[in-house]
C-alpha positions in Angstrom: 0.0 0.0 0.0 3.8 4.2 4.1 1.4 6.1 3.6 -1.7 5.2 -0.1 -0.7 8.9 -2.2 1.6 11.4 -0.9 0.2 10.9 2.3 -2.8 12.8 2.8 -4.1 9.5 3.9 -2.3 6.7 6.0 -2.6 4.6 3.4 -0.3 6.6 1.1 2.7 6.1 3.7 5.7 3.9 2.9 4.3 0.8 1.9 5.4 -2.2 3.2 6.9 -3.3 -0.3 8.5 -0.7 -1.2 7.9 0.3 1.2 10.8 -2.3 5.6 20.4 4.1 16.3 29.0 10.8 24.4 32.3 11.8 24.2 32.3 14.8 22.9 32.2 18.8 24.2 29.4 20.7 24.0 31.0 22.8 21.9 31.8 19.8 19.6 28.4 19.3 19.3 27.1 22.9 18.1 30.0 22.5 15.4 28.8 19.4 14.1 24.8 19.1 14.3 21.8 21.4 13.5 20.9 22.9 10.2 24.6 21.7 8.4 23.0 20.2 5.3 20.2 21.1 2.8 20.7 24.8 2.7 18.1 24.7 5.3 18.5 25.9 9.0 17.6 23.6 12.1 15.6 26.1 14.7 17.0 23.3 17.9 16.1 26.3 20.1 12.6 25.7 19.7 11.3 23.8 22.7 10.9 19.9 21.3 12.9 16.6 21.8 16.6 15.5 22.0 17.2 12.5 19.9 20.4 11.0 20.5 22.5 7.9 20.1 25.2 5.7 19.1 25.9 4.6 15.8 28.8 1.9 15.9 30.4 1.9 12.0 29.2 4.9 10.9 32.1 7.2 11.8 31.4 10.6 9.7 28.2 9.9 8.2 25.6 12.5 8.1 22.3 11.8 10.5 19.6 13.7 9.2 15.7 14.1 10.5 13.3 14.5 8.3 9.2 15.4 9.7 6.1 14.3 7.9 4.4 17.5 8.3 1.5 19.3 5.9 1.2 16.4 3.4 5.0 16.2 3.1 8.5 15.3 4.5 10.3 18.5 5.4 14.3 19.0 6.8 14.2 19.8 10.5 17.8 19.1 11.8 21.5 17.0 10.6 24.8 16.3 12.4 28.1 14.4 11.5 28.3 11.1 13.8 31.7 12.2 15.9 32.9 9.3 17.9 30.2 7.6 17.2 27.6 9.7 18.7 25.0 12.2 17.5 22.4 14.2 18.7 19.5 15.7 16.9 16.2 18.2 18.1 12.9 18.3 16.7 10.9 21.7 16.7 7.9 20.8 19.0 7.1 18.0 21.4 3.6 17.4 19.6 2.7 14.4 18.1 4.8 14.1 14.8 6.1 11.4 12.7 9.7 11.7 12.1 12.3 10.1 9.8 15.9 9.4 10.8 18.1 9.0 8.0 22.2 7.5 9.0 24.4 7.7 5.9 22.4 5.9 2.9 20.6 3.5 4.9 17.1 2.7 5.5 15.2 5.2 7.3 14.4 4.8 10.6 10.2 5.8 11.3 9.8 7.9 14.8 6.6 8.6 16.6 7.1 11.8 19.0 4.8 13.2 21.1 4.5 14.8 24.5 4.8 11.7 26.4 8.3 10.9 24.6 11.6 11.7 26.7 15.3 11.4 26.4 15.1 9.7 23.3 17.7 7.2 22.0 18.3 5.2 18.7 20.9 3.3 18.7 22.6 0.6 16.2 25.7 -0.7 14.3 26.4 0.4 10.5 25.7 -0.6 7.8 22.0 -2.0 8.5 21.3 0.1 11.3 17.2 1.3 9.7 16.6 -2.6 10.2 18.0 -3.1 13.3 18.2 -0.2 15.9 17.6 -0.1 19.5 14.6 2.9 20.6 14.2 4.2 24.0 12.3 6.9 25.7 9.0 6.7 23.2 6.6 4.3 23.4 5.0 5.0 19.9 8.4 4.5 18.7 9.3 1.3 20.3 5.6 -0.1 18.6 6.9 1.2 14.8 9.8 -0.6 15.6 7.9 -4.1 16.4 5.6 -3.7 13.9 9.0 -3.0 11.2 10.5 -6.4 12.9 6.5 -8.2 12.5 6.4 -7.4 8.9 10.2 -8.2 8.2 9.5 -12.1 9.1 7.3 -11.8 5.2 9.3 -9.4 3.5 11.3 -11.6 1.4 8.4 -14.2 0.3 6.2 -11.0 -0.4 9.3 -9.4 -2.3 9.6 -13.4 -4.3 5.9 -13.6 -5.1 5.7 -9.6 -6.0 8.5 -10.2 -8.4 6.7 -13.5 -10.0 3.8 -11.3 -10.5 5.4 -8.6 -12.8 7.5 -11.5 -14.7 4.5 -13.5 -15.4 2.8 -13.3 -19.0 -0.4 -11.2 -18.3 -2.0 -13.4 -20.3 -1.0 -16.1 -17.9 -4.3 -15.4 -15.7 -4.3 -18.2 -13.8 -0.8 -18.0 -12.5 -1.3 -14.5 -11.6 -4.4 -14.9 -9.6 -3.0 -17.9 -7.8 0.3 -15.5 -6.6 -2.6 -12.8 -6.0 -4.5 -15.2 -3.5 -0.9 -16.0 -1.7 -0.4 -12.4 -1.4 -3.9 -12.1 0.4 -3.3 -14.7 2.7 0.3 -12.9 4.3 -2.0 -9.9 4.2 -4.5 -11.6 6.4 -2.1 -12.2 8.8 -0.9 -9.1 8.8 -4.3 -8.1 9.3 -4.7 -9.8 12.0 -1.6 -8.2 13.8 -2.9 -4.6 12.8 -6.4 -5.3 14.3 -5.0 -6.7 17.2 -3.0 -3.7 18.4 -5.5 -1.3 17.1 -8.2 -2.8 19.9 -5.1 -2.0 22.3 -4.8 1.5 21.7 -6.6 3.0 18.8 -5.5 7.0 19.9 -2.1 5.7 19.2 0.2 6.8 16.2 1.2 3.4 15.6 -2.6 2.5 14.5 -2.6 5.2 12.0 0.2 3.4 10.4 -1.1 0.2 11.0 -4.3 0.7 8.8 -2.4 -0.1 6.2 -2.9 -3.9 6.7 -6.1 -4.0 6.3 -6.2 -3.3 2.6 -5.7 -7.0 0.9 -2.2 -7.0 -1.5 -4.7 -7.4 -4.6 -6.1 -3.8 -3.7 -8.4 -1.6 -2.2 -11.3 -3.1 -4.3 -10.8 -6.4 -2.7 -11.2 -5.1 0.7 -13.5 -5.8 3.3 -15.8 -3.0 3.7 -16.6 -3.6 7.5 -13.2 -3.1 7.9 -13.6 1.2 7.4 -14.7 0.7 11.3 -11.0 0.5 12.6 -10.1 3.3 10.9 -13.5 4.8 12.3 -11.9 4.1 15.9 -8.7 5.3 15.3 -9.9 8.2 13.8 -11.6 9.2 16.6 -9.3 7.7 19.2 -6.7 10.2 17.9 -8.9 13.3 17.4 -9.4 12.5 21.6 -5.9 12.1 22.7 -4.1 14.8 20.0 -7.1 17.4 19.2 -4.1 19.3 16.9 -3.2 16.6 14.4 -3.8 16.4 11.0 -3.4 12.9 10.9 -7.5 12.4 11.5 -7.8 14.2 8.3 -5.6 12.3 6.4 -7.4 9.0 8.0 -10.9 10.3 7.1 -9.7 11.3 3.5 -8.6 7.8 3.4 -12.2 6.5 4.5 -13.8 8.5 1.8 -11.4 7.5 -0.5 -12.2 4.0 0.1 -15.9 3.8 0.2 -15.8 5.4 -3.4 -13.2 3.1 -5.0 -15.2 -0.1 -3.8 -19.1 1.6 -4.9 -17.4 2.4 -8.7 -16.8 -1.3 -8.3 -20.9 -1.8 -9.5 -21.6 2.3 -10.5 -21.9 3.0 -14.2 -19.4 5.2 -15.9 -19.3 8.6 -15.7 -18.2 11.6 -18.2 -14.9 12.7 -17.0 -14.9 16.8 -16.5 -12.8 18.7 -18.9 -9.3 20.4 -17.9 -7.4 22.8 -19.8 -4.4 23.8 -18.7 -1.0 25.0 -19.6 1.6 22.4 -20.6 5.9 23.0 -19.6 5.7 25.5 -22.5 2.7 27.4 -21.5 0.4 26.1 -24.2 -3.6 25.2 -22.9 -3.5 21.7 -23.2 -7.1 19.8 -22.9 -7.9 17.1 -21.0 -10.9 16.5 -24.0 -8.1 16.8 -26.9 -7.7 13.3 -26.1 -10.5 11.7 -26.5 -10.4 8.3 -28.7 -7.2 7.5 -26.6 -7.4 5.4 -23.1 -6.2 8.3 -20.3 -4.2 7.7 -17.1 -5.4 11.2 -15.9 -2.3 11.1 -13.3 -2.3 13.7 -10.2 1.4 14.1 -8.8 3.9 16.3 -7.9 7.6 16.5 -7.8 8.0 16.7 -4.0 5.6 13.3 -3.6 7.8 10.3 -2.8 4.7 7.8 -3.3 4.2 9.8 -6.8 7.8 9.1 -7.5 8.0 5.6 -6.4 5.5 5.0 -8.6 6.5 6.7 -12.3 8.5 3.8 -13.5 5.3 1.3 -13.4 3.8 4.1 -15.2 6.6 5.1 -17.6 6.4 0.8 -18.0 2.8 1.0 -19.0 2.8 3.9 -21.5 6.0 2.1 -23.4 3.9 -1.6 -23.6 0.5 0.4 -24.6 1.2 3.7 -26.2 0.5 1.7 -30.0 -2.5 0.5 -28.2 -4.3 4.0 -27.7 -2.9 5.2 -24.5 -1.8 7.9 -22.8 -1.3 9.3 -19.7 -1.9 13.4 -18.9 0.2 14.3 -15.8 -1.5 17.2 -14.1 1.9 18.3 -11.2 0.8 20.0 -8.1 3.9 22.1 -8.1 4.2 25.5 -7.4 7.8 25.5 -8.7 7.9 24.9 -12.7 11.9 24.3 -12.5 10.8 21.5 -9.7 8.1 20.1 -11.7 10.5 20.0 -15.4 13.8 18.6 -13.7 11.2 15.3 -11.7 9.5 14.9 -15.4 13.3 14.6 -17.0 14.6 13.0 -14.2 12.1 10.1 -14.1 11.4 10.1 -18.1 8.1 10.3 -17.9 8.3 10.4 -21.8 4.4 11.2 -22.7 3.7 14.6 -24.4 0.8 15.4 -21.6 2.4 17.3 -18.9 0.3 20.2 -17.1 0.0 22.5 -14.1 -1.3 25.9 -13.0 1.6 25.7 -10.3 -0.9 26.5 -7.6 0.2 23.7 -5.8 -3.0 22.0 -3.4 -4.9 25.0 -4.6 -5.1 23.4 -7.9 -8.4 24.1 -10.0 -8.1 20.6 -11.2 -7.3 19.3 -8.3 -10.6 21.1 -6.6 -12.6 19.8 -9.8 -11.2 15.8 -9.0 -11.9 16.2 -5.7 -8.1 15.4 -4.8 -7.0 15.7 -1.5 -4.1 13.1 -1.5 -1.7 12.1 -4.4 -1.0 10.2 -6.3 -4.2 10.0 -7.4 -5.3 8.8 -10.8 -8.4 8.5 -12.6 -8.8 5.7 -16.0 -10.5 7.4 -18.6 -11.9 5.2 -21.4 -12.0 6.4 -25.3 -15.5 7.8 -24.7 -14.3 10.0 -22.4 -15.6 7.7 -19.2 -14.0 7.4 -16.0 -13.9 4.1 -15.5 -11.3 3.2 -12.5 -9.6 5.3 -10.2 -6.3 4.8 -8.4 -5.0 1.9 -9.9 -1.0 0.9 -9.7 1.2 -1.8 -10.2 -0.2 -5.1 -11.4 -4.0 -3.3 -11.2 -3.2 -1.0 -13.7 -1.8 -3.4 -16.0 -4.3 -5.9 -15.6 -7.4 -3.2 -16.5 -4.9 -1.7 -19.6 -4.7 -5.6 -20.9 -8.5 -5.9 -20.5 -9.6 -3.2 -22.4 -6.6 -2.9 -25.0 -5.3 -6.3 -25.9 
């Protein structure tokens, strides 16, 4: 599925397939940490926490910490490990989810809130985002069992993920037979998620885990009885942290949900109309299209999920382009020079590239209803949409249907 589109909702965070911590002066320390990286300063004055540790390996590396914050990750602090210690500070002690980055490895996932204290995280290079130590914050210490919980499936979900996309579409059978052994490590990881959402559903860690409960086939397969968990945590967290925005993003996600599985049996509908300027500011229309299968794709260049996910869709306009399809990108940039470098970068080689670079005031965006990305609409040659948010094996499975 950590955190389905550029996480508005908790579904859009990383997914768990691409998606799997003191001997020096004081003065040492205000040489080496805060605000050295990035062109971006670190306000460590600001009342927050003190995350600190020892990294054993990692002599010179940079730390980094990273906060999920407004719909995206933002730079808050960096230091250079000095004997192999660091110490980094977070702005506020409200409820935040940070990400701790040593050197190149795999980020470690932080939940902070007022209830956190002298905070530690603590491993050996190189592996150290897989296996860390975390003290002094309980949500914390729950990420990090859930992270060693899903790890036991990783590689058997990473094997039958991989026979998936080298398996001949056509080869139906053998696909849905993967799918169904997909499900079943799903279930259990259902299981786990339910579980310690009936423990605590105000905590951070149940945001995360809703996750689980949408099957590895896809949303539409999902059980709709489900949406009550994320009811409970919803509210649960609204209770305990009044301020976050997380019970927006979880209620986005509930919406999101109930109308991907009623367009399972609804009819088509017409698609409304966009026109808007391409990279060389010529009106481009969303109708100019018609005839052609759309992936009406909303993304942006700052969006990890969005990112993550261009090469299945660069994969799909290369196989099907002869076919009659296209894709027509609309970016929620504000920056152009942000939103040309992300299309060159991840050659995202159709012609159909648009924005008003109003960011999430985007009038498309407000005319899809968009509130998370990536979000994506299917638009058939009649101008119909005819799925929404499809990706990976989905979206190739409905392009095969209706093109081969």
């Amino acid at each position: 599925m950590t955190q389905t589109v550029y996480s508005k909702p908790a579904l859009a965070m990383p997914a768990r397939f691409k998606r799997l911590l003191f001997s020096i002066t004081a003065m040492a320390l205000l040489v080496s940490c805060g605000g050295n990286s990035d062109d971006q300063s670190a306000e460590s004055d600001i009342p927050g926490h003190e995350i600190s540790g020892k990294i054993q390996g990692a002599e010179g590396e940079k730390v980094r910490l990273m906060v999920f914050e407004d719909g995206q990750e933002k730079f808050i602090d960096s230091c250079i490990i000095v004997d192999g210690s660091y110490i980094v500070h977070t702005k506020t002690d409200e409820l935040r989810e940070y990400i701790l980055f040593v050197g190149k490895d795999v980020p470690i996932i932080l939940f902070l809130d007022e209830s956190s204290n002298d905070v530690t995280v603590s491993g050996s290079a190189p592996g150290v985002g897989e296996n860390y130590t975390v003290t002094g914050s309980e949500h914390s210490e729950g990420i990090h069992r859930y992270m060693l919980f899903i790890k036991q499936h990783y590689d058997l979900e990473m094997e039958l993920i991989n026979q998936v996309n080298t398996t001949n579409p056509e080869d139906k059978e053998l696909i849905e037979s993967l799918m169904a052994r997909l499900d079943s490590i799903s279930l259990l990881q259902r299981d786990y998620a339910i579980n310690e959402i009936m423990k605590d559903s105000a905590s951070p860690v149940s945001w995360m885990l809703l996750r689980e409960l949408v099957p590895a086939s896809g949303i539409t397969k999902m059980d709709s009885t489900d949406l009550r968990y994320f009811q409970m945590v919803a509210n649960g967290m609204r209770a305990k942290y009044p301020y976050t925005e997380y019970v927006t993003y979880i209620e986005n996600d509930i919406t999101s949900i109930q109308s991907q599985l009623a367009q399972k049996n609804a009819p088509p509908s017409l698609a409304p109309d966009l026109k808007l300027k391409d990279v060389n500011g010529k009106e481009l229309a969303l109708s100019s299209l018609r005839g052609k299968v759309v992936l009406l794709d909303f993304w942006a260049s700052w969006c990890v999920p969005c990112r993550q996910e261009n090469p299945n869709v660069v994969k799909m306009y290369e196989k099907y382009k002869n076919k009659g399809f296209t894709v027509y990108s609309v970016s929620l940039d504000e920056q152009k020079d942000a939103w040309t470098k992300a299309i060159k970068d991840d050659n995202l080689s159709w012609p159909n590239h648009v924005s008003d670079l109003k960011g999430w005031a985007s009038e498309g965006a407000a005319l899809y209803n968009v509130t998370s990305i990536p979000a994506t609409f299917l638009i058939d040659k009649e101008g119909n949409i005819i799925a929404q948010n499809l990706r990976g094996q989905e979206l190739e499975q409905k392009l095969q249907e209706i093109l081969e």
